[in-house]
C-alpha positions as CSV (number, residue, x, y, z in Angstrom):
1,X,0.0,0.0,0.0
2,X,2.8,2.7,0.8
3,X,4.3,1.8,-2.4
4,X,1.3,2.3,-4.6
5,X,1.0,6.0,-2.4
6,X,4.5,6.5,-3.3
7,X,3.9,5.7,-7.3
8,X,0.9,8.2,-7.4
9,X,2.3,11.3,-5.6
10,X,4.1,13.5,-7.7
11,X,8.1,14.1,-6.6
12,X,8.6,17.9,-6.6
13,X,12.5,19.2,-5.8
14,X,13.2,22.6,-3.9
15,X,15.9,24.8,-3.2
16,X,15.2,25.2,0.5
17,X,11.5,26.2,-0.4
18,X,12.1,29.0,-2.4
19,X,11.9,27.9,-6.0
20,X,11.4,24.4,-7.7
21,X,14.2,22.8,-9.7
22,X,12.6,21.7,-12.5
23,X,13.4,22.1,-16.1
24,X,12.3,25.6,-16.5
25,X,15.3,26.5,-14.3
26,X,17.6,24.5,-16.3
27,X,16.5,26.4,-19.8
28,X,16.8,29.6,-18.0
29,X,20.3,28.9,-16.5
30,X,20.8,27.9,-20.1
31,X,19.7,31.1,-21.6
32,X,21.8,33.1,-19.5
33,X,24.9,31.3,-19.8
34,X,24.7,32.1,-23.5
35,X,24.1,35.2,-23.1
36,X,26.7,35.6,-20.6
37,X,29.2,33.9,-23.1
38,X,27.9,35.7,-26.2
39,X,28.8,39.1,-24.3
40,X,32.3,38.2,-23.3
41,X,32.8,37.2,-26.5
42,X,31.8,40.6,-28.1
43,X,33.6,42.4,-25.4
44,X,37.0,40.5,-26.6
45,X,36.0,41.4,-29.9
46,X,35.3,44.8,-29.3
47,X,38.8,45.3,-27.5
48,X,40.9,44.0,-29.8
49,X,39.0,46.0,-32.8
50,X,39.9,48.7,-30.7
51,X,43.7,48.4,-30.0
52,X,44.5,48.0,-33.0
């Protein structure tokens, strides 16, 4: 019987109760790594375009 309770209630995973970690959380640290990458990248860019 606790088994069949355990296969019907859903499994949801928090940091500390603040926010779930789910897969929404993984595309949006996704998103901002990229972005985070894409403007270092254009910085360098920008920097060397500019010494020269």
């Amino acid at each position: 019987m606790f088994s069949m309770q355990l296969l019907h209630r859903k499994v949801r995973f928090t940091a500390c109760g603040f926010f779930p970690l789910d897969y929404t959380l993984l595309y949006s640290v996704r998103h901002v790594g990229w972005s985070v990458c894409m403007f270092v990248l254009l910085m360098l860019w920008l920097s060397k375009s500019l010494a020269q």
